[in-house]
C-alpha positions as CSV (number, residue, x, y, z in Angstrom):
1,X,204.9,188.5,174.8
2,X,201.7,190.4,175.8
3,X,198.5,188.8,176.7
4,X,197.0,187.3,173.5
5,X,194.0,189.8,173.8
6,X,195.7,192.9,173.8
7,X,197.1,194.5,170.6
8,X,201.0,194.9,171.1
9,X,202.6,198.3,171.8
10,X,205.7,199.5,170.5
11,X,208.1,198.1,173.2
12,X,206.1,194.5,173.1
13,X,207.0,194.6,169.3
14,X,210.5,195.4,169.9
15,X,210.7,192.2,171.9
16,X,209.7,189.9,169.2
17,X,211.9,187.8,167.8
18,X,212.5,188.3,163.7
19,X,210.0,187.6,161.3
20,X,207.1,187.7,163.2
21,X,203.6,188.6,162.1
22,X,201.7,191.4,164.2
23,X,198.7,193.4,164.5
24,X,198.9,197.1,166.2
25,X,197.2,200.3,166.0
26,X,199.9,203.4,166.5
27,X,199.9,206.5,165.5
28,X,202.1,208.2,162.5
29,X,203.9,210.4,164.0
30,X,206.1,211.5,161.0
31,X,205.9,210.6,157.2
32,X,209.0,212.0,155.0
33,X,208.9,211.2,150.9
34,X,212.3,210.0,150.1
35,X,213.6,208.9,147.1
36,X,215.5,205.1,147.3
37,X,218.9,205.2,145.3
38,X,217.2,203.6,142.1
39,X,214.9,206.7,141.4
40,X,211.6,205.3,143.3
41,X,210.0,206.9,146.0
42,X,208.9,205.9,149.3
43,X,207.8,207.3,152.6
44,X,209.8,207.0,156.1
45,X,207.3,206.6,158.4
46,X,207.4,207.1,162.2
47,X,204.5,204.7,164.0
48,X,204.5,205.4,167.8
49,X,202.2,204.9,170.9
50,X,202.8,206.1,174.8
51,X,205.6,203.2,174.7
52,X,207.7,204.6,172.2
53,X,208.6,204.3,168.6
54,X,210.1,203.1,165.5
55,X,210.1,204.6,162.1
56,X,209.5,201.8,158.5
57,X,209.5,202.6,155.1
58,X,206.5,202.6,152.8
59,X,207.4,201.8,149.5
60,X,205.5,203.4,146.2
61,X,203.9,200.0,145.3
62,X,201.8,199.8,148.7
63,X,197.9,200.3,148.2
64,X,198.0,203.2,151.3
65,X,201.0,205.0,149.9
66,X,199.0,207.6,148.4
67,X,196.5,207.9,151.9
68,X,199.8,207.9,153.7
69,X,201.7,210.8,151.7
70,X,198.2,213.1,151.6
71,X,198.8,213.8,155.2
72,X,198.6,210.8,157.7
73,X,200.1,212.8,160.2
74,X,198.8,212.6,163.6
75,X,196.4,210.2,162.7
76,X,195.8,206.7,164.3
77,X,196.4,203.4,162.1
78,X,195.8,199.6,162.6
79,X,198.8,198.4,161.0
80,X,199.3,194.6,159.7
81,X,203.5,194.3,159.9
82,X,206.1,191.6,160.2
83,X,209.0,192.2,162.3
84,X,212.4,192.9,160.8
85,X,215.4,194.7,161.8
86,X,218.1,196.8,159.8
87,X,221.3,197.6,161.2
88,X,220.3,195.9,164.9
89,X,217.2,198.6,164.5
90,X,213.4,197.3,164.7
91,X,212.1,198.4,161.1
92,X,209.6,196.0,160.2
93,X,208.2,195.1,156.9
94,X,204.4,196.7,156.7
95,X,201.2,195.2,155.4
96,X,198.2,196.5,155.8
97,X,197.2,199.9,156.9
98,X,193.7,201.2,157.8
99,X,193.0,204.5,159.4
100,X,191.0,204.6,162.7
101,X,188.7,207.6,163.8
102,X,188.8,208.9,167.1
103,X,185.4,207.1,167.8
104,X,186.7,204.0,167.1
105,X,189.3,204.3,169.4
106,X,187.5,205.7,172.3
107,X,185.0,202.2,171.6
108,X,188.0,200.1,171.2
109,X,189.5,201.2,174.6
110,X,193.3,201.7,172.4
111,X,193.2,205.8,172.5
112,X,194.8,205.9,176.1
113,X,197.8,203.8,175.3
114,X,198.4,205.8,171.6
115,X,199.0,209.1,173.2
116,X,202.7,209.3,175.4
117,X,202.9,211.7,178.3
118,X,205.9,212.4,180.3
119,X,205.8,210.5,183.7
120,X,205.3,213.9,186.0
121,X,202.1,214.4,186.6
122,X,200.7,217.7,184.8
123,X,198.9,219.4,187.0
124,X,201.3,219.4,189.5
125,X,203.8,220.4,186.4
126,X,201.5,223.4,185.9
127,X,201.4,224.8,189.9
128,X,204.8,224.4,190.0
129,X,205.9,226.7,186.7
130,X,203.4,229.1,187.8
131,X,205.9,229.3,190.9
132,X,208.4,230.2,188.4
133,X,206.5,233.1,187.2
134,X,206.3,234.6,190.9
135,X,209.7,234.3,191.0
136,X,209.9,237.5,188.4
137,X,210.3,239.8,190.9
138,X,210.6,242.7,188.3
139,X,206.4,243.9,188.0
140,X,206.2,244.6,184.6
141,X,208.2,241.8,183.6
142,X,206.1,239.2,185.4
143,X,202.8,240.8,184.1
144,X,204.0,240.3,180.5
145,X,205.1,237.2,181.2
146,X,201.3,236.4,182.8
147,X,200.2,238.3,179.8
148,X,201.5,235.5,177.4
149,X,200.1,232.7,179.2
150,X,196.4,234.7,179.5
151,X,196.7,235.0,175.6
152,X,197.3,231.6,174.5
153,X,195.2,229.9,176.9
154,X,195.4,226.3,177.8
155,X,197.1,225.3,174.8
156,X,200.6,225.4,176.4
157,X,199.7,222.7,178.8
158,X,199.1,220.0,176.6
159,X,201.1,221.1,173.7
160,X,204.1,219.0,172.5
161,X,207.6,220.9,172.3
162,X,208.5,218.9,168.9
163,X,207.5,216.6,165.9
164,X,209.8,213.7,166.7
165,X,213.2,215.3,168.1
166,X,212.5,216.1,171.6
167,X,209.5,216.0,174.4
168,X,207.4,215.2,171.4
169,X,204.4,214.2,173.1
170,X,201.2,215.4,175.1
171,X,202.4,218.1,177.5
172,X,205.9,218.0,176.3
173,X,205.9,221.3,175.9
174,X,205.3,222.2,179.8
175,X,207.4,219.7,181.2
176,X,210.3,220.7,178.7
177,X,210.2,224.1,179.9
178,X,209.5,223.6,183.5
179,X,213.1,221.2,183.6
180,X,214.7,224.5,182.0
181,X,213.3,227.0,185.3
182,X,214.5,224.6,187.5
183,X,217.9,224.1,185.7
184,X,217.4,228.6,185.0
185,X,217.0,228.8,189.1
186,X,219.7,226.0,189.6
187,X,222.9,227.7,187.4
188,X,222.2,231.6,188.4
189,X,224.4,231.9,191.0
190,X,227.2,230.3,189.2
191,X,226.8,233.2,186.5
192,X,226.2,236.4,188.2
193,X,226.3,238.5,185.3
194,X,223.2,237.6,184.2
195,X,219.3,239.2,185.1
196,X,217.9,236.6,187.0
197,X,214.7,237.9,186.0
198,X,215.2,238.2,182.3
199,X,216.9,234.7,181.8
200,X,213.7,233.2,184.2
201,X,211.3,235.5,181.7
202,X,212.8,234.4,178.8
203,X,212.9,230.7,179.3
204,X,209.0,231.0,180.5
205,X,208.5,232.8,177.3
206,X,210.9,231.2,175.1
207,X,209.2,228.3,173.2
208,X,205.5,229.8,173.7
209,X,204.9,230.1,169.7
210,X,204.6,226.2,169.3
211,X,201.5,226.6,170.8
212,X,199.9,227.6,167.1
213,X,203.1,225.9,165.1
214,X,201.6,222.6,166.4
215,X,198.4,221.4,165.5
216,X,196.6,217.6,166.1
217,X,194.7,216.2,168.9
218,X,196.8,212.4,168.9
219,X,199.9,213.5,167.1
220,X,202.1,216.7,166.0
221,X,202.0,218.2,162.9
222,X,202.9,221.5,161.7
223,X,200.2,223.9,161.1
224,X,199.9,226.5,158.2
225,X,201.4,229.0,160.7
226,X,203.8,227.2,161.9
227,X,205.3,226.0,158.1
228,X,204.6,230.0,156.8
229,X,206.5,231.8,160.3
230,X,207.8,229.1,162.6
231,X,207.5,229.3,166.3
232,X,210.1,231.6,166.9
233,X,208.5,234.3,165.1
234,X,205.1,233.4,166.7
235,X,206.2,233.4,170.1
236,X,208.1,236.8,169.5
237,X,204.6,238.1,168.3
238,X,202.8,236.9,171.8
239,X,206.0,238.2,173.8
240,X,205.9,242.0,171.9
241,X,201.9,241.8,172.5
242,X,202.4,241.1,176.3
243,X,205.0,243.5,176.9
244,X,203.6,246.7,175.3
245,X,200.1,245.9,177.0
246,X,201.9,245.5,180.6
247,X,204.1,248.8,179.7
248,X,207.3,247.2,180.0
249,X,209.9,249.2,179.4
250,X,211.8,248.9,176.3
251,X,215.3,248.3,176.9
252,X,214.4,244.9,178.3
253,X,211.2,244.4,176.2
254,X,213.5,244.2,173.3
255,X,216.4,241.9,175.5
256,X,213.1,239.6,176.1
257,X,212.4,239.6,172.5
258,X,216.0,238.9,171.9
259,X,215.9,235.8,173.8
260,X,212.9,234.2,171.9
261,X,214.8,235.4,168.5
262,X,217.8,233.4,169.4
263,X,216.6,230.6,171.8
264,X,217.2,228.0,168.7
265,X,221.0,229.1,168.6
266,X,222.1,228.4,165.1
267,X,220.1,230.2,162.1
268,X,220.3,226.6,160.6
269,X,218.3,225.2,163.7
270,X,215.6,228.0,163.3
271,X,217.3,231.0,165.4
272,X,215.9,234.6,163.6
273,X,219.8,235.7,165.4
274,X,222.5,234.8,166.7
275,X,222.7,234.9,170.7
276,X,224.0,238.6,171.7
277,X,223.1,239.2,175.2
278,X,224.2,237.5,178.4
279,X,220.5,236.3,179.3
280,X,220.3,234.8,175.3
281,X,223.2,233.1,175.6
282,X,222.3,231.8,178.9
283,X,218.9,230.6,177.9
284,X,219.7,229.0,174.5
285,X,222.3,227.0,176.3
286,X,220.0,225.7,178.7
287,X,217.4,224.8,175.9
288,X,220.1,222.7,174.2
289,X,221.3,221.1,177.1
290,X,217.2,220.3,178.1
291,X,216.8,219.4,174.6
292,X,219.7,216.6,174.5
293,X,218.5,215.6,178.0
294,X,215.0,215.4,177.4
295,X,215.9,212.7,174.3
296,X,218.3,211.0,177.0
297,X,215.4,210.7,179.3
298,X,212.8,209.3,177.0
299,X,215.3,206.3,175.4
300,X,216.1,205.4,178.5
301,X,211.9,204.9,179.5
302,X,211.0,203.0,176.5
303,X,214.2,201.1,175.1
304,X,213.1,197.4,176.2
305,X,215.2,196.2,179.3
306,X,217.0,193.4,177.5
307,X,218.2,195.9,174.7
308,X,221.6,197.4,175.9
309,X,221.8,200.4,173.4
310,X,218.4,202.7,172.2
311,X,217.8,202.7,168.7
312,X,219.5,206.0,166.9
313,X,218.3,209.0,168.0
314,X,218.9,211.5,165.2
315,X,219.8,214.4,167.5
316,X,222.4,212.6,169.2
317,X,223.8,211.1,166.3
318,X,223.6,207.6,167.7
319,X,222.5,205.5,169.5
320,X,222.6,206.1,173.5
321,X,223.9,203.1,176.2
322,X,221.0,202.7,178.2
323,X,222.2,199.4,180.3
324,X,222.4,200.9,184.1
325,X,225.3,201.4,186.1
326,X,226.6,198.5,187.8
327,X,225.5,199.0,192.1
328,X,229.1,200.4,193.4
329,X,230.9,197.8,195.4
């Protein structure tokens, strides 16, 4: 149990035992209308803080459904609740809901634990992918890669990579694509066939548009860009812009364009094309693997100690065993 005076966070309430009354403020991460088998709608909700999360449904007859559906995205909530769980999954029953402005939260001290950040340290994240970029030895392919970055600013270093799937939190986006240059410089001398210097360019490069499909200063939504073109066609935009203005030539300015089309790997995920060069292949099958990981990593920091098994994650499929390895004898 946390101290009486502090509101409970996500893995504190996962702790409680069922039926419990609580009072938290989180952050709606996600809200998805659904219809319930007998016709009425309600809203799947995702509440979350730096300690995780857990998604409830709001059901049509609640007095902040309406709030809720408008666009609650991103935006901070005290929430009233009592604890339940469905299937062995927390997924309490919710009472009361009342927004919180950011001034209120800065006053109350709570603003600090709402927003998760990956547990590297992101300014050394930053000097360190900057390495990456001076380890394009090809000139006109490390200007255009420079070039992006110049364009879009600061953005990429606090940007989340995702909503809810993967590294979906402050600087998520940096320390997702920093663990792909180090697993980039780690695999290329296993598959010599591929352009060190493309596949390094590309993964730099590759997930750049989320910058503008992301919007929200707590939490993730998708901006009007983002809905209308998706990141893929956004960062292929930055990437063309880069590489003209650095003179890259334009066999491999198209191959680096290539790579951003295809990064996602299946049209169904959000790929413009399939994978058709070595270096695409290469770098979408890092990003999955970084992907999967990344959701790996993040149940295994915040699914509470005396819970053997994370709740589902929906890009896995299931649930993920999180009890560690038995010391070897």
């Amino acid at each position: 149990m946390p101290d009486d005076n502090a509101l409970p966070t996500v893995s504190d309430l996962k702790t409680f035992g069922p039926g419990q009354p609580f009072t938290a403020v989180l952050l709606i991460r996600k809200a998805t209308i659904k219809t319930a088998s007998n016709g009425n709608p309600f809203i799947s909700v995702e509440f979350g803080d730096r300690s995780g999360s857990f998604t409830a449904n709001l059901w049509s007859d609640h007095p902040q459904y309406d709030v809720v559906a408008s666009g609650a995205e991103g935006n901070a909530f005290q929430l009233e609740g009592r604890t339940d769980f469905y299937q062995g999954r927390f997924s309490p029953k919710l009472g009361a809901l009342q927004q919180l402005d950011e001034a209120a939260l800065e006053a109350s001290g709570a603003l600090a634990a709402l927003v998760e950040v990956p547990p590297e340290d992101p300014v050394e994240m930053w000097r360190e992918f900057e390495s990456f970029i001076d380890f394009i030895k090809h000139d006109e392919l490390r200007l255009t890669v420079r070039g992006v970055f110049e364009d879009i600013g600061d953005a990429f270093r606090t940007s989340p990579a995702a909503t809810s799937m993967h590294h979906a939190y402050r600087h998520g986006l940096l320390e997702h694509t920093l663990h792909m240059a180090r697993a980039c410089k780690a695999l290329l001398p296993l598959y010599r066939e591929v352009d060190a210097d493309l596949a390094m360019a590309g993964i730099l490069v590759h997930d750049t548009g989320k910058v503008t499909e992301y919007e929200g200063a707590l939490g993730a939504k998708r901006s009007r860009k983002g809905i209308l073109q998706g990141h893929v066609v956004l960062g292929y935009a930055y990437v063309r812009k880069a590489g003209l203005k650095a003179k890259l030539d334009a066999d491999r300015l198209e191959r680096l364009e290539h790579i951003v089309l295809s990064h996602q790997g299946e049209p169904a995920w959000g790929a413009a094309v399939y994978a058709a060069t070595p270096e695409a292949v290469f770098v979408s099958m890092i990003d999955n693997l970084d992907a999967r990981m990344g959701m790996v990593q993040r149940a295994l920091r915040t699914t509470p100690p005396t819970e053997k098994f994370s709740e589902r994650l929906m890009g896995l499929n299931g649930a993920l065993l999180t009890e560690p390895l038995p010391p070897a004898e």
